[in-house]
C-alpha positions in Angstrom: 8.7 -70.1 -26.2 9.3 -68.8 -22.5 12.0 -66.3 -23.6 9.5 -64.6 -26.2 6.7 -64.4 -23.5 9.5 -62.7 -21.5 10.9 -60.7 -24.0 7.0 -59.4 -24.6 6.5 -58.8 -21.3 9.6 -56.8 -20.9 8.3 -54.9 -24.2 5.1 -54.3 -22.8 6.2 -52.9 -19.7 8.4 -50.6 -20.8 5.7 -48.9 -23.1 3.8 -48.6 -20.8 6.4 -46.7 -18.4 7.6 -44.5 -21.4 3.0 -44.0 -22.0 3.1 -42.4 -18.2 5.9 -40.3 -18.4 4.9 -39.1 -21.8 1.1 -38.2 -20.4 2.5 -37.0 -16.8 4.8 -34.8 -19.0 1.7 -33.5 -21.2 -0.1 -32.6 -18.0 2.5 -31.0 -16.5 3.2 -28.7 -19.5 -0.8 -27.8 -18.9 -0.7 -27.4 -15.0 2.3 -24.5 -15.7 0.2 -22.4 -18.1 0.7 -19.0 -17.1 -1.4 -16.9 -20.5 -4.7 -16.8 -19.9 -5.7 -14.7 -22.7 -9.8 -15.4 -23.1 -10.5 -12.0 -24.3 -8.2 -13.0 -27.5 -5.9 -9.8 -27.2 -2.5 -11.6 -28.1 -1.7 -12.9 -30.9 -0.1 -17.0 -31.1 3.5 -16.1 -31.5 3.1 -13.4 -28.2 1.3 -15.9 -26.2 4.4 -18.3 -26.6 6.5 -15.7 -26.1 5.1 -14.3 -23.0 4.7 -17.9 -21.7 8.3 -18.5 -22.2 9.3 -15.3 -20.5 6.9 -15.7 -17.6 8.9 -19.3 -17.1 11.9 -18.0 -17.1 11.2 -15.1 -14.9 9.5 -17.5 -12.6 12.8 -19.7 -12.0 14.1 -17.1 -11.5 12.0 -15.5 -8.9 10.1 -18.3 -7.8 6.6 -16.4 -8.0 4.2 -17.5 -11.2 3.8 -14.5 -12.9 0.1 -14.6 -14.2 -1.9 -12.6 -16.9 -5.5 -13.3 -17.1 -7.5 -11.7 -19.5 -11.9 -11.6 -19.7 -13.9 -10.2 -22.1 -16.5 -9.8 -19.4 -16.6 -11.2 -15.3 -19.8 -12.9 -15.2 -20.9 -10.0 -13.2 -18.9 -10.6 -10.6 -16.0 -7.6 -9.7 -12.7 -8.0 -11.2 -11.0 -8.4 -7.7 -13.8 -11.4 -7.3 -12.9 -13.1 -10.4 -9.3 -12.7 -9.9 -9.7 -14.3 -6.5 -12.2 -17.1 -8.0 -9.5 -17.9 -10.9 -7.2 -18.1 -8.3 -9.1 -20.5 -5.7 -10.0 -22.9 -9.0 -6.9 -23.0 -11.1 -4.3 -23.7 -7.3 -2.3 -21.3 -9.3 1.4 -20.9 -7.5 4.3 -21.6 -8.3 5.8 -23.6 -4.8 2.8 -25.2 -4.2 -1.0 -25.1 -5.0 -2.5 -21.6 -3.9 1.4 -20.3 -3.2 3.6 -17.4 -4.9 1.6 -15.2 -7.5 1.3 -12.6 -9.3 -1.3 -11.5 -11.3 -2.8 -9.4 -13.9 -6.1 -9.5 -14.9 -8.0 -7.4 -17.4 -11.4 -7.3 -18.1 -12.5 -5.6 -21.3 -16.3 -5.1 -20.7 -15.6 -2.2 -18.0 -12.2 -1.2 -19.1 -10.5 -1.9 -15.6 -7.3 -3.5 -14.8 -6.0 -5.3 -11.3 -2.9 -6.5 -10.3 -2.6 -9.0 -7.1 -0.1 -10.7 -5.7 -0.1 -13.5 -3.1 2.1 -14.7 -0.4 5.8 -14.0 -1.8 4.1 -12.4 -4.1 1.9 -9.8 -1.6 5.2 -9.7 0.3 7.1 -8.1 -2.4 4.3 -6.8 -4.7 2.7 -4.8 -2.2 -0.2 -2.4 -2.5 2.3 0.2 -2.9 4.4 -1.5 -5.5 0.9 -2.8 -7.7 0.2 0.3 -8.0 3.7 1.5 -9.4 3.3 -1.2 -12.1 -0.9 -0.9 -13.2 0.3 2.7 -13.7 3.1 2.1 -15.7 1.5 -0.4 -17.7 -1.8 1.8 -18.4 -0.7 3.8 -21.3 0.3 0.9 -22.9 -3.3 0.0 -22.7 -5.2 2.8 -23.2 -3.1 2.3 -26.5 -4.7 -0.9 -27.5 -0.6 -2.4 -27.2 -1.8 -5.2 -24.9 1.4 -7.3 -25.5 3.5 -3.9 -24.6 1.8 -3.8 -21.6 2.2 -7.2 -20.7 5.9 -7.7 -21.3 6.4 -4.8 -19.2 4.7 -5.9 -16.5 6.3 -9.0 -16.3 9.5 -7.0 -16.7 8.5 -5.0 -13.6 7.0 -7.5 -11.3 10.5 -9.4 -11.9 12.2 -6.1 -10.8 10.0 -5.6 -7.5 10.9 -9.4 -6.9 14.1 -9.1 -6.8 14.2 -5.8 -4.3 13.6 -6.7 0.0 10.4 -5.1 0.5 10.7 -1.5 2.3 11.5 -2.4 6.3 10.0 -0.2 8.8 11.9 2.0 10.7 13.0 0.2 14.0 12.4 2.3 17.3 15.5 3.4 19.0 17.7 1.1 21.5 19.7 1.5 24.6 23.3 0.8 24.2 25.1 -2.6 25.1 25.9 -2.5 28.6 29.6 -3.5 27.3 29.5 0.0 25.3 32.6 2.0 26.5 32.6 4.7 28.5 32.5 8.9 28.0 35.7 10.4 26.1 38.5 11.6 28.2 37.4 15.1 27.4 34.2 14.6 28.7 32.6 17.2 31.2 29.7 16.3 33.3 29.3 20.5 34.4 28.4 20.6 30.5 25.7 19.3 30.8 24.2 21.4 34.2 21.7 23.6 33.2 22.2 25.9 36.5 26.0 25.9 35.5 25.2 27.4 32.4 26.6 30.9 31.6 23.2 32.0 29.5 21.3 30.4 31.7 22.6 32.5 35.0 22.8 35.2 33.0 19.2 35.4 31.8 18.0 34.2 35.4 19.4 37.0 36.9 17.3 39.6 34.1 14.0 37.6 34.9 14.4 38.1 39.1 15.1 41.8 38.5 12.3 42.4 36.1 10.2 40.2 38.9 11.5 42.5 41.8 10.9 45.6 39.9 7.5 44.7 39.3 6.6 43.6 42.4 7.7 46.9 44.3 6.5 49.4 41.6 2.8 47.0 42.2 3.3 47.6 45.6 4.0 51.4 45.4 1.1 52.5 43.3 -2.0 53.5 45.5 -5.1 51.7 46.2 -8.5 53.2 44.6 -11.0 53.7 47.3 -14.3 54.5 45.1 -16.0 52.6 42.6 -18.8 53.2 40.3 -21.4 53.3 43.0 -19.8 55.4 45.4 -21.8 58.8 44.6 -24.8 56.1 43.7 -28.0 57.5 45.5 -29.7 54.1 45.1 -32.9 55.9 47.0 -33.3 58.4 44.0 -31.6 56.3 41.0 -34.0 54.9 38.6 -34.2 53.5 34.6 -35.7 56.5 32.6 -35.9 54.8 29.4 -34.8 51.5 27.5 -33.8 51.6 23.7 -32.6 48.9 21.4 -29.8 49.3 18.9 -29.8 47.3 15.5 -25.9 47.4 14.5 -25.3 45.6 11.9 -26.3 42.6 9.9 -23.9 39.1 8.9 -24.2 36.7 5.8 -22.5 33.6 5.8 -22.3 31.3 3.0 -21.2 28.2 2.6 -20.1 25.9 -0.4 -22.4 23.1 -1.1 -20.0 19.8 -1.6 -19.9 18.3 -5.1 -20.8 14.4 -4.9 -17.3 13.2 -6.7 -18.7 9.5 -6.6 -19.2 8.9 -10.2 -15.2 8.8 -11.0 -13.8 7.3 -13.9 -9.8 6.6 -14.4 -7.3 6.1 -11.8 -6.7 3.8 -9.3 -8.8 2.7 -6.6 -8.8 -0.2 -4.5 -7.0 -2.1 -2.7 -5.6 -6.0 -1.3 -8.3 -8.1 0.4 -9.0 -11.9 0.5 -9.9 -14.6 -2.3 -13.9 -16.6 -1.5 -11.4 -19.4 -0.4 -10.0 -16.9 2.4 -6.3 -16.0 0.7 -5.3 -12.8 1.5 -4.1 -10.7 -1.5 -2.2 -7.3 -2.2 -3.9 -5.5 -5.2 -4.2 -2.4 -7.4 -7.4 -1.5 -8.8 -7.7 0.9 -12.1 -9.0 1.7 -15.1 -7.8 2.0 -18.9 
C-alpha cells in the first residue's frame, strides 16, 4: 500500500514538472513575438515566415528585429507609439528594453519609422534608418508590404553586421622611441633665409623698395592748394541748385511657406515616455 502511495506521488510530481515546462515554454514562444501586424497587411504563411527569419537573424545579430504595424496611432505621433510599444512590450532581445530594431507603419497617415535602440541605435544610426525607410518605400508605395519587410530585415541584418562609421581621430605626436632623420637628411633644407628663391625674390622686393623711396623723395613738394588765390574777403555762395540723377528699384522675392510637405523623410532619433533614447527615420509612403 506504501509503495503505490509512493509510486503516485512520484507520478504526480513529475506531471506537474513536465505542466511548468510545457507552460513556461508556451510563454516563452509569446514573449519572442517579433510580427506585430494589427493593420492585417500580411498574410498567415508571411507572418510565420517573417517571424522565423526575424529569429534567425536575431541569433545571429543579437538585436530583435521588430515590425509593428497600426491601422491608426490613437492620435498619438508614430515616433510616440513606437516609443510607447516599446516601453510596454520590454521588447529586446538581451534583456527587457535592450537591442531593437524597429519598423513601424501606420496606415491612417501613410508614414513609416524606423528606430533602433542601444545595439540597435549604435549600428542603425540616423544615417543608416534612413538608408533602409528609403529603400524599403517603393516597396510600399506599391502595396508589397511583405516585399518591404523582408527587405528590411535583410538590410538591418546587413547594417548589423558592419562597425558603425568611426570618426576621424585628430593627429598624434610621434613615440618618443621613433627613430631619428634619414642619413640624407639636411637641416639647411628646411631654412627659409637659406633658400635660393627666397634670396632671390628678397633681393627684387629691397630694390623695388629703394627705388621707390628715392624717386618719392625726388619728386617736388606742392606749395599751393585750393585756397591759395582764395580772397575769403570777397568770396561768397551766389546760388545753390539741386540735382535729381537718377532713380533705383529694388525688389525682392517674397519666400514661399514650404511647410505643408508631403513625402520624404523627416525626423529624426529622440527618447521613448520611459526616457530610452532612440535613433530613427521618419517618412512617408
Amino acid at each position: 500500500m506504501n509503495v503505490f502511495k509512493t509510486t503516485i506521488k512520484i507520478t504526480s510530481c513529475f506531471a506537474l514538472i513536465l505542466m511548468f515546462f510545457i507552460f513556461s515554454g508556451t510563454s516563452l514562444a509569446a514573449s519572442n513575438q517579433l510580427i506585430y501586424d494589427f493593420a492585417e497587411l500580411l498574410t498567415n504563411e508571411e507572418v510565420e515566415q517573417l517571424e522565423s527569419l526575424a529569429s534567425s537573424y536575431g541569433q545571429e545579430t543579437e538585436v530583435d528585429i521588430v515590425i509593428l504595424t497600426a491601422n491608426h496611432t490613437d492620435g498619438k505621433s508614430i515616433e510616440q507609439f513606437m516609443g510607447d510599444f516599446y516601453d510596454e512590450k520590454g521588447l529586446g532581445f538581451d534583456k527587457p528594453h535592450g537591442n531593437t530594431v524597429i519598423l513601424t507603419i501606420d496606415m491612417n497617415e501613410r508614414e513609416v519609422y524606423v528606430a533602433g535602440f542601444y545595439k540597435g541605435e549604435e549600428y542603425i544610426n540616423n544615417y543608416r534608418a534612413d538608408l533602409i525607410r528609403e529603400e524599403i518605400t517603393p516597396y510600399l508605395s506599391e502595396g508589397d508590404f511583405y516585399g518591404a519587410f523582408k527587405n528590411y530585415m535583410d538590410l538591418t541584418k546587413h547594417y548589423l553586421g558592419i562597425e558603425p562609421e568611426a570618426p576621424s581621430q585628430p593627429n598624434v605626436s610621434p613615440p618618443n622611441n621613433q627613430a631619428g632623420p634619414p642619413n640624407n637628411y639636411n637641416p639647411n633644407e628646411e631654412n627659409i633665409f637659406l633658400n635660393p628663391i627666397f634670396q632671390f625674390l628678397s633681393s627684387i622686393f629691397m630694390g623695388a623698395l629703394v627705388v621707390g623711396i628715392m624717386a618719392y623723395r625726388s619728386s617736388p613738394k606742392k606749395t599751393t592748394n585750393s585756397r591759395t588765390y582764395l580772397d575769403e574777403g570777397r568770396s561768397a555762395v551766389t546760388a545753390r541748385r539741386d540735382s535729381f540723377i537718377r532713380k533705383t528699384v529694388s525688389k525682392v522675392r517674397k519666400p514661399k511657406n514650404n511647410n505643408n510637405r508631403s513625402g520624404g523623410g523627416f525626423g529624426g532619433g529622440g527618447f521613448t515616455g520611459g526616457g530610452r533614447s532612440h535613433s530613427g527615420s521618419k517618412g512617408r509612403f
